[in-house]
Backbone atoms as SQL, in Angstrom:
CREATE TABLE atoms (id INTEGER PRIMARY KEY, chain TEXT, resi INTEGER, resn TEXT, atom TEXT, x REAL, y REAL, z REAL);
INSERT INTO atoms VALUES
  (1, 'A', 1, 'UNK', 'N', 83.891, 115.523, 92.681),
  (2, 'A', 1, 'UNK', 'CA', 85.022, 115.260, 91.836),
  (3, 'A', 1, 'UNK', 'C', 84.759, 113.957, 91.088),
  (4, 'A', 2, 'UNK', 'N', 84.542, 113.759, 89.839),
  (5, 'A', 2, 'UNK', 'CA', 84.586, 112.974, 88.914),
  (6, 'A', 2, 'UNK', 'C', 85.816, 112.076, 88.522),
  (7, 'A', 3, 'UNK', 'N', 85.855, 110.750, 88.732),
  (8, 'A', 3, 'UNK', 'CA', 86.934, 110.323, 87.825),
  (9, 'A', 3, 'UNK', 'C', 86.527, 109.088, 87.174),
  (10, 'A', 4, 'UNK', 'N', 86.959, 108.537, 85.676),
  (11, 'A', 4, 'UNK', 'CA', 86.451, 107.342, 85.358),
  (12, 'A', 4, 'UNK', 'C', 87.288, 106.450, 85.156),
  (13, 'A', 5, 'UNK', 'N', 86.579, 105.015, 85.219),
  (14, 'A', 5, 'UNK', 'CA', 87.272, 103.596, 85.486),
  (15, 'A', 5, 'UNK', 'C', 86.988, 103.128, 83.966),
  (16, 'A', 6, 'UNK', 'N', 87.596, 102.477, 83.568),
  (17, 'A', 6, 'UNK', 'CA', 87.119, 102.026, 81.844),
  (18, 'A', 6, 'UNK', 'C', 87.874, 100.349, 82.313),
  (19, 'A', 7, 'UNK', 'N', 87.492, 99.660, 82.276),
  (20, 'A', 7, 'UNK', 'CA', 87.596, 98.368, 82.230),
  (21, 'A', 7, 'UNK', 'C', 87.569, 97.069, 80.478),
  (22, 'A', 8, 'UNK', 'N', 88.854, 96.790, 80.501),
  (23, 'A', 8, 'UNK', 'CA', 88.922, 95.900, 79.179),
  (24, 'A', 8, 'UNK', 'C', 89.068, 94.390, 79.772),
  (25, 'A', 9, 'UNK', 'N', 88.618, 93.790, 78.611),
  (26, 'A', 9, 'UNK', 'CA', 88.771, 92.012, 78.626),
  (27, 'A', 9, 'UNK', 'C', 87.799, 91.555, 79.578),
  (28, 'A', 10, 'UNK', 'N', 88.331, 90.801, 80.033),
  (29, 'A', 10, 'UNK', 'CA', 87.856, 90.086, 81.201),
  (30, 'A', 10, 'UNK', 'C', 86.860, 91.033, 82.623),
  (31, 'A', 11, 'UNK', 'N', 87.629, 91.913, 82.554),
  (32, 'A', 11, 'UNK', 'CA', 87.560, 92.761, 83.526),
  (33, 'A', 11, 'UNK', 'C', 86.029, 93.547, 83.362),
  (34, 'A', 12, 'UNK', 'N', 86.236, 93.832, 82.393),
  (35, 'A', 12, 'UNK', 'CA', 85.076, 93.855, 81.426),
  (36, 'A', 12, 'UNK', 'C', 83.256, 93.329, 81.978),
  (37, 'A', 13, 'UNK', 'N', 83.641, 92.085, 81.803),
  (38, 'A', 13, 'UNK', 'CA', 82.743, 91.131, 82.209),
  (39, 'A', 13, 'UNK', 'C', 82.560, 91.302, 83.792),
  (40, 'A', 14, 'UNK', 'N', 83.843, 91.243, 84.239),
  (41, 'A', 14, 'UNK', 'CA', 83.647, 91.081, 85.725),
  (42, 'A', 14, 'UNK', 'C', 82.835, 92.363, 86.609),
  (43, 'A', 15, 'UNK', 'N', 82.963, 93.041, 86.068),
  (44, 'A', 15, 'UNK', 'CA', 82.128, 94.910, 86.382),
  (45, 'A', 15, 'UNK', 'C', 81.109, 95.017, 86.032),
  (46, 'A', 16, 'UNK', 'N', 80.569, 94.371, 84.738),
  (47, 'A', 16, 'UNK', 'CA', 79.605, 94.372, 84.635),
  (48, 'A', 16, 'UNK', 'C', 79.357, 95.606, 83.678),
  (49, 'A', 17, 'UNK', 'N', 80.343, 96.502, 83.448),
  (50, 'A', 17, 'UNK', 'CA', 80.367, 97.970, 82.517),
  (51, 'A', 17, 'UNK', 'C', 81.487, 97.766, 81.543),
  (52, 'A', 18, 'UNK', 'N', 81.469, 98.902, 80.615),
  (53, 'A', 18, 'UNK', 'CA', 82.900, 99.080, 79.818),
  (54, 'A', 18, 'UNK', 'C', 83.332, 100.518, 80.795),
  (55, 'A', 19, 'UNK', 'N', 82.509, 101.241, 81.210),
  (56, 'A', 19, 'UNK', 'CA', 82.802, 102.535, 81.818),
  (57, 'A', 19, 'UNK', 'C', 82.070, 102.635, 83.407),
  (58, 'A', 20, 'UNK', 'N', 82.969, 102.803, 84.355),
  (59, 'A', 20, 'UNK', 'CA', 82.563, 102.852, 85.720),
  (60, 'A', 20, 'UNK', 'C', 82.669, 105.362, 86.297),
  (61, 'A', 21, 'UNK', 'N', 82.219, 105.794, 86.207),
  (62, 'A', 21, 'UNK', 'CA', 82.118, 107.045, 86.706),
  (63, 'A', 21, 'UNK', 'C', 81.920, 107.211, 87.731),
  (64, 'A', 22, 'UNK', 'N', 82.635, 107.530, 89.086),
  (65, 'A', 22, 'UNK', 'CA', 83.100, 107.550, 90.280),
  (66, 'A', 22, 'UNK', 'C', 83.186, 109.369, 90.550),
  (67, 'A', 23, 'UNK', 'N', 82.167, 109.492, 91.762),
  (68, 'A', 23, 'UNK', 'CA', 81.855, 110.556, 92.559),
  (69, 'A', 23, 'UNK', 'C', 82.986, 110.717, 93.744),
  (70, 'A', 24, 'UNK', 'N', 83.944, 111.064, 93.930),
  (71, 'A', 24, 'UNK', 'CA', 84.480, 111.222, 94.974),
  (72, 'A', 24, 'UNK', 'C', 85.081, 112.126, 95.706),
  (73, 'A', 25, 'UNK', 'N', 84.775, 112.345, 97.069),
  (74, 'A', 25, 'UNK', 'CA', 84.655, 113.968, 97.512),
  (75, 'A', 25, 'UNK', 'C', 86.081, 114.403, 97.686),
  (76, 'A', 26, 'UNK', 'N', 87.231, 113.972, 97.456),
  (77, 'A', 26, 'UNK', 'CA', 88.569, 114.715, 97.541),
  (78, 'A', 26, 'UNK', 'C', 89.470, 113.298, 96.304),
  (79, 'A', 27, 'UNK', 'N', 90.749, 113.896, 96.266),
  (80, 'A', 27, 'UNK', 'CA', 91.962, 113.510, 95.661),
  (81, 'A', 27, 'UNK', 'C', 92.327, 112.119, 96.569),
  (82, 'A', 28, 'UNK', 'N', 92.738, 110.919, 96.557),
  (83, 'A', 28, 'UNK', 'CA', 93.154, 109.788, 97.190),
  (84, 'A', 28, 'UNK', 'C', 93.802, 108.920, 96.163),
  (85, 'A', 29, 'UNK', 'N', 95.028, 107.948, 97.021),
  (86, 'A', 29, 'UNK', 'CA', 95.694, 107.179, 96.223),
  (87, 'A', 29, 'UNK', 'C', 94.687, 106.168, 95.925),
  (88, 'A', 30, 'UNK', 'N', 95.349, 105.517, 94.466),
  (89, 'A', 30, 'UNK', 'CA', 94.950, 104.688, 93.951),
  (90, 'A', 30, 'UNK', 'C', 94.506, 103.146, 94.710),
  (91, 'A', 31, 'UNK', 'N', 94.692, 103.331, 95.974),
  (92, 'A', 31, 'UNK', 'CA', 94.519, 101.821, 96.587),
  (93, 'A', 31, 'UNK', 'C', 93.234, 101.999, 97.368),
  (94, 'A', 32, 'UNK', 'N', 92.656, 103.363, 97.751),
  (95, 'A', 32, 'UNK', 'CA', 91.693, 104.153, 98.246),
  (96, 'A', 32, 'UNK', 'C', 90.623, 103.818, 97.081),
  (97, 'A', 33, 'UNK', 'N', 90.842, 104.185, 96.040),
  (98, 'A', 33, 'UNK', 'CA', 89.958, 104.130, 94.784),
  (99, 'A', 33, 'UNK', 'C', 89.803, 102.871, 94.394),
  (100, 'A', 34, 'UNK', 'N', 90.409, 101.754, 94.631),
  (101, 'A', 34, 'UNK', 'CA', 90.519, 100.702, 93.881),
  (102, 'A', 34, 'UNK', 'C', 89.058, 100.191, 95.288),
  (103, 'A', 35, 'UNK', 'N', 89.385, 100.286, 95.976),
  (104, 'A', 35, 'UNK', 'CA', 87.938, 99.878, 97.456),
  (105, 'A', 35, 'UNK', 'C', 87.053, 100.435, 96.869),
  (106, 'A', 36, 'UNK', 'N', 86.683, 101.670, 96.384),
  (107, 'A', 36, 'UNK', 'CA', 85.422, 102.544, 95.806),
  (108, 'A', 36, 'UNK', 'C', 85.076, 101.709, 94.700),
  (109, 'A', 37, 'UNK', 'N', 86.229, 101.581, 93.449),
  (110, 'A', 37, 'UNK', 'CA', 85.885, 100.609, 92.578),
  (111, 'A', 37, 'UNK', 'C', 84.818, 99.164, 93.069),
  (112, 'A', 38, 'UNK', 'N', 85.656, 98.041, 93.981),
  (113, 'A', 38, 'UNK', 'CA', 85.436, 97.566, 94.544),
  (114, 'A', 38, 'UNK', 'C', 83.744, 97.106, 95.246),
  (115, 'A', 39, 'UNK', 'N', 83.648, 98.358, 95.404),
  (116, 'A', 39, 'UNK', 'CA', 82.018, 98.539, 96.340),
  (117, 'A', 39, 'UNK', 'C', 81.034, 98.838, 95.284),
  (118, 'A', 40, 'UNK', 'N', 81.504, 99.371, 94.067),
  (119, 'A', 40, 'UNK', 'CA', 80.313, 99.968, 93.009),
  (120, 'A', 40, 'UNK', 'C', 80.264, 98.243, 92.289),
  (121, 'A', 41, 'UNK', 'N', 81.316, 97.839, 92.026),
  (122, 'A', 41, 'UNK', 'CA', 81.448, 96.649, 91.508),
  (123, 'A', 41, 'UNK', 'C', 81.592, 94.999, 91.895),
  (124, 'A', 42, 'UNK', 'N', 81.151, 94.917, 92.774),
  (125, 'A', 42, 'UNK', 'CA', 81.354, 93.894, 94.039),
  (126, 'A', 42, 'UNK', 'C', 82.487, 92.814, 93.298),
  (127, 'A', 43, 'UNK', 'N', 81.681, 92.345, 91.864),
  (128, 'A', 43, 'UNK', 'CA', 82.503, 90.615, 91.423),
  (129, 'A', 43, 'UNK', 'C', 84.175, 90.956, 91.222),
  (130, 'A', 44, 'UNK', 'N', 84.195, 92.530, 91.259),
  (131, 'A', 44, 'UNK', 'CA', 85.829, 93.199, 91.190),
  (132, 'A', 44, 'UNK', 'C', 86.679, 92.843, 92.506),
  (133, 'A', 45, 'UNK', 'N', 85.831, 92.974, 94.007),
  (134, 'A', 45, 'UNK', 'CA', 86.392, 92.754, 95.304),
  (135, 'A', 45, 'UNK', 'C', 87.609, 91.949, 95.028),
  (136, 'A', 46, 'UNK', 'N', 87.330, 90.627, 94.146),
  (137, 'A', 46, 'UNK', 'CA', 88.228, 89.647, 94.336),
  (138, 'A', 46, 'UNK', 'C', 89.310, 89.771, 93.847),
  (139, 'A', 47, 'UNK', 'N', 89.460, 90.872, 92.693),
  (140, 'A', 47, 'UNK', 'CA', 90.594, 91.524, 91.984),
  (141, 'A', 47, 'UNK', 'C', 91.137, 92.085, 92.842),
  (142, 'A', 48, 'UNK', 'N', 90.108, 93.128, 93.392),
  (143, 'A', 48, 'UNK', 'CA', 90.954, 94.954, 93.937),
  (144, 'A', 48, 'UNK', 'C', 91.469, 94.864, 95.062),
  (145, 'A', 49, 'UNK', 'N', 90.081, 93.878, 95.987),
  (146, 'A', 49, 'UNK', 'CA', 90.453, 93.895, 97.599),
  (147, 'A', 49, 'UNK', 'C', 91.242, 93.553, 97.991),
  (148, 'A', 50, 'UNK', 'N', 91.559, 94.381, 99.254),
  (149, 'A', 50, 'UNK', 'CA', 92.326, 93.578, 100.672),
  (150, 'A', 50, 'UNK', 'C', 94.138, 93.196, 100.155),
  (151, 'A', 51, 'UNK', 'N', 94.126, 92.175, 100.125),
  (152, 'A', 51, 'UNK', 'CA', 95.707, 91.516, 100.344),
  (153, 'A', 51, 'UNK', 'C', 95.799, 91.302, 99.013),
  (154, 'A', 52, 'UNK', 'N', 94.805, 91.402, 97.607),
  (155, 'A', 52, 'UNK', 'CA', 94.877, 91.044, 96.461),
  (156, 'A', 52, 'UNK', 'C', 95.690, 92.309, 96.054),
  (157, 'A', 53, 'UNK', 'N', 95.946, 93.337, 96.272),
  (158, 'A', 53, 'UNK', 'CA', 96.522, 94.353, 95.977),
  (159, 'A', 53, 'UNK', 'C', 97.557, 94.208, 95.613),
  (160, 'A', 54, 'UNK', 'N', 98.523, 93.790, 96.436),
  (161, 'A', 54, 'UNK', 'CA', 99.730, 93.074, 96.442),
  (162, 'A', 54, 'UNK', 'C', 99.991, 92.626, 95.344),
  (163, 'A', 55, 'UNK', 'N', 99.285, 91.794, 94.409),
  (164, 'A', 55, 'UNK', 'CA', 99.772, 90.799, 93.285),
  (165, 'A', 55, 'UNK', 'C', 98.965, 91.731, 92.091),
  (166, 'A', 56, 'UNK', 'N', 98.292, 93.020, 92.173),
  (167, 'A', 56, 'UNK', 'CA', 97.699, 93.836, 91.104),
  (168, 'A', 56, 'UNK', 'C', 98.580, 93.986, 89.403),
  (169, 'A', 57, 'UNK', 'N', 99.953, 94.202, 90.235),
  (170, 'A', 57, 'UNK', 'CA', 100.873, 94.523, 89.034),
  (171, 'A', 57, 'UNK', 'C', 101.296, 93.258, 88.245),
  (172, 'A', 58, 'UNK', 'N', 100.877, 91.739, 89.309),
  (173, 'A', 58, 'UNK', 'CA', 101.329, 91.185, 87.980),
  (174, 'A', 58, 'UNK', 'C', 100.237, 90.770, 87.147),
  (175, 'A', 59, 'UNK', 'N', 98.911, 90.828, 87.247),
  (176, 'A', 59, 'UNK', 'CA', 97.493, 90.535, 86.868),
  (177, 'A', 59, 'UNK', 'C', 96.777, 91.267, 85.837),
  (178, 'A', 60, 'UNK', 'N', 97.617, 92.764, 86.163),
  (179, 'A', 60, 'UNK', 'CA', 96.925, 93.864, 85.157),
  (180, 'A', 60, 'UNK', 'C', 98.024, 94.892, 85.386),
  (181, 'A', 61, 'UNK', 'N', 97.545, 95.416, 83.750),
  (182, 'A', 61, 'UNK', 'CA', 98.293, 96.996, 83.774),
  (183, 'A', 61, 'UNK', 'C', 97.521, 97.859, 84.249),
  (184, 'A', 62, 'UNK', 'N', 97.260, 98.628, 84.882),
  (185, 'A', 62, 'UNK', 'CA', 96.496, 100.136, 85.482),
  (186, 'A', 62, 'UNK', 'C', 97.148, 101.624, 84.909),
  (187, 'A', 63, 'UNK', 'N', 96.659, 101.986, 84.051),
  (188, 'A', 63, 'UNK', 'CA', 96.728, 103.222, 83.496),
  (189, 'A', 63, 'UNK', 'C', 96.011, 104.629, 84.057),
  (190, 'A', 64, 'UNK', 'N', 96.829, 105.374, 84.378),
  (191, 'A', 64, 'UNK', 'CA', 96.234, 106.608, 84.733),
  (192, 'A', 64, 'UNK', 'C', 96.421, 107.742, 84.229),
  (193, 'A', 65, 'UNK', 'N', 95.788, 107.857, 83.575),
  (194, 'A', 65, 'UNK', 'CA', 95.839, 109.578, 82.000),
  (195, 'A', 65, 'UNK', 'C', 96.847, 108.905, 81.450),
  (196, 'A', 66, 'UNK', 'N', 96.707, 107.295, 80.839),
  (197, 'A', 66, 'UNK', 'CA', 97.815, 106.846, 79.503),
  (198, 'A', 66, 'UNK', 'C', 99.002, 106.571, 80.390),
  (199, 'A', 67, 'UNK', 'N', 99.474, 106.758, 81.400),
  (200, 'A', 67, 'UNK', 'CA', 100.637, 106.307, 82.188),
  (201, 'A', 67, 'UNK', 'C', 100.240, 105.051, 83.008),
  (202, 'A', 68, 'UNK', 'N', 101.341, 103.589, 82.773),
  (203, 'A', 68, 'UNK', 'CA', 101.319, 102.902, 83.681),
  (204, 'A', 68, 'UNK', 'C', 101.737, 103.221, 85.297),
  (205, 'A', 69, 'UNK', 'N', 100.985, 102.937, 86.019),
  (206, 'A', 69, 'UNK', 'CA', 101.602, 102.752, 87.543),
  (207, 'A', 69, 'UNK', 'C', 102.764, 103.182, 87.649),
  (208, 'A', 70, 'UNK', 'N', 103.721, 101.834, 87.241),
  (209, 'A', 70, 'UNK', 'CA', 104.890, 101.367, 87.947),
  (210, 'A', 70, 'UNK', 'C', 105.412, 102.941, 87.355),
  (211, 'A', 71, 'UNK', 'N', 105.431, 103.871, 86.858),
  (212, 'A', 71, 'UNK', 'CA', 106.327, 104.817, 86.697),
  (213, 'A', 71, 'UNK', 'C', 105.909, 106.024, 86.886),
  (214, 'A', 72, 'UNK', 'N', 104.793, 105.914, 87.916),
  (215, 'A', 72, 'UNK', 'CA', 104.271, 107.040, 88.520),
  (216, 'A', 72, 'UNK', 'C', 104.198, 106.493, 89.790),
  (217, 'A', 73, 'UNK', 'N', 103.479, 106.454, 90.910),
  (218, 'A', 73, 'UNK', 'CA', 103.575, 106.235, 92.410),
  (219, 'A', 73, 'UNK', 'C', 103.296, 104.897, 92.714),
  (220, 'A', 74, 'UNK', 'N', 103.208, 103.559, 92.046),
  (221, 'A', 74, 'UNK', 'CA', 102.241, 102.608, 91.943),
  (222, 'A', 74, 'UNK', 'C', 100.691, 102.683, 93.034),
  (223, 'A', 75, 'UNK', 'N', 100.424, 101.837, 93.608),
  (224, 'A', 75, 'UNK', 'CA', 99.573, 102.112, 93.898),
  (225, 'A', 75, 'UNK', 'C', 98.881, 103.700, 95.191),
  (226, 'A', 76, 'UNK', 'N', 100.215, 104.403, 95.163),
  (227, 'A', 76, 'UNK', 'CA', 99.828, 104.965, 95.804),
  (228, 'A', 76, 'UNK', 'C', 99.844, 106.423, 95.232),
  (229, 'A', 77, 'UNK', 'N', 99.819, 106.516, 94.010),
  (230, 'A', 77, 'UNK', 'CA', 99.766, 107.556, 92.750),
  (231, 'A', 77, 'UNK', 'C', 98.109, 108.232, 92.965),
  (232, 'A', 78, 'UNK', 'N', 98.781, 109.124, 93.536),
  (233, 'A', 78, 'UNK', 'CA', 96.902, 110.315, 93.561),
  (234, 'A', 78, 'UNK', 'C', 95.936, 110.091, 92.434),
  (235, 'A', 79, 'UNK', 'N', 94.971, 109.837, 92.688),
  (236, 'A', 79, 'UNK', 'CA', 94.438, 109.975, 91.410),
  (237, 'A', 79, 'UNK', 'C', 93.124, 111.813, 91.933),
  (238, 'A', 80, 'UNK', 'N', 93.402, 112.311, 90.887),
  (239, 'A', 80, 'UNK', 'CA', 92.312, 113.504, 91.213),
  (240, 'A', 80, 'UNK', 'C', 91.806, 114.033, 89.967),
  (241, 'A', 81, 'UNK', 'N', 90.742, 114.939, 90.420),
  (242, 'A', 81, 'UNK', 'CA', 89.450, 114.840, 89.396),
  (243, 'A', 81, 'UNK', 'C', 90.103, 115.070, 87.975),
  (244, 'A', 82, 'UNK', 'N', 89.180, 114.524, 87.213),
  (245, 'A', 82, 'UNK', 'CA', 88.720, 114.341, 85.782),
  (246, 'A', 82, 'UNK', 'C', 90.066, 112.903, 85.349),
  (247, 'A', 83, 'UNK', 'N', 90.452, 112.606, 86.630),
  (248, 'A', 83, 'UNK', 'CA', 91.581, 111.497, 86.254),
  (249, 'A', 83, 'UNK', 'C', 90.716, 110.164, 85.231),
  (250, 'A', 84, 'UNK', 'N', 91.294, 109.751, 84.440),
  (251, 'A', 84, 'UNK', 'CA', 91.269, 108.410, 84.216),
  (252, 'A', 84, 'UNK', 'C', 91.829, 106.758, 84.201),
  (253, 'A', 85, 'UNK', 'N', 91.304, 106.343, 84.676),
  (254, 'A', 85, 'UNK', 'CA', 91.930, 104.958, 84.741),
  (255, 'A', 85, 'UNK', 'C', 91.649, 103.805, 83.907),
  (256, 'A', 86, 'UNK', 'N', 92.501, 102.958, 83.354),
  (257, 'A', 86, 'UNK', 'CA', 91.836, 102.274, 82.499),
  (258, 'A', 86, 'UNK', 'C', 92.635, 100.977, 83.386),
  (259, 'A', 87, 'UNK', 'N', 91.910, 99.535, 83.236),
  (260, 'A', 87, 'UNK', 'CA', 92.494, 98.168, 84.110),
  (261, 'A', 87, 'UNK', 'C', 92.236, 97.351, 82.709),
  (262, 'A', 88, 'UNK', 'N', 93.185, 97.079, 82.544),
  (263, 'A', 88, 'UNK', 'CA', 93.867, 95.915, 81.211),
  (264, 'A', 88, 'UNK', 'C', 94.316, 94.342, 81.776),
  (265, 'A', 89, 'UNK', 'N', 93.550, 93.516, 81.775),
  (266, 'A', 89, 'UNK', 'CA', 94.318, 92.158, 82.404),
  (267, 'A', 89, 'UNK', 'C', 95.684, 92.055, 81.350),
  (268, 'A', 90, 'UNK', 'N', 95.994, 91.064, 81.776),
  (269, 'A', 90, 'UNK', 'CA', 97.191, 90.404, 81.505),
  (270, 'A', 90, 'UNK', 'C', 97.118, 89.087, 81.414),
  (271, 'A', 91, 'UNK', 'N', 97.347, 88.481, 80.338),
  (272, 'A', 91, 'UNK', 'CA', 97.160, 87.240, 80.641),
  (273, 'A', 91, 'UNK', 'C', 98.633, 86.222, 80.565),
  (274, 'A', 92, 'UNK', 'N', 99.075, 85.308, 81.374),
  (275, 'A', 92, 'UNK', 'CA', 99.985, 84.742, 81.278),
  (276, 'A', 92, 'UNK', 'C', 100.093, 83.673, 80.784),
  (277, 'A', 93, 'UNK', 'N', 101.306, 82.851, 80.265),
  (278, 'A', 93, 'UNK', 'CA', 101.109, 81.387, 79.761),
  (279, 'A', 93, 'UNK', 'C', 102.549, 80.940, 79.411),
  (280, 'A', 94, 'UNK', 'N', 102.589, 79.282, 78.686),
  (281, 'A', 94, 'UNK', 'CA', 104.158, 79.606, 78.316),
  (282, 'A', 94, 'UNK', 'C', 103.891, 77.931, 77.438);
């Protein structure tokens, strides 16, 4: 099962790709995938991993087939084959 990661900005840089293509043998939420991300992309860990999860939504938008998260399952929104994801930072200031 195929799904792809497309990474903008910053994020960009940090992956090391504009396009990440992910092999994965069944359907899993997005917090499952974000570890897979994670492992193909190590300098991402510090984004995706662990307890950083938690603060994802205020750091970046995560799109899945053109839908943000927050109005589908947030992080625990299936992602399954031919899904796409795209990770958009956010940048804050004032």
């Amino acid at each position: 099962m195929t799904v792809r990661a497309r990474f903008m900005g910053s994020l960009r840089s940090l992956s090391g790709k504009e396009l990440l293509t992910l092999n994965l043998l069944k359907s899993m939420p997005l917090k499952q995938v974000l570890q897979k991300i994670a492992d193909e992309a190590p300098k991402l860990k510090q984004v995706f991993g662990g307890s950083q999860q938690a603060k994802l939504g205020t750091s970046m938008l995560i799109l899945v087939n053109g839908k943000e998260i927050s109005v589908l399952e947030g992080l625990e929104t299936t992602i399954k084959k031919d899904d796409e994801l795209v990770f958009v930072p956010v940048l804050h200031g004032g």
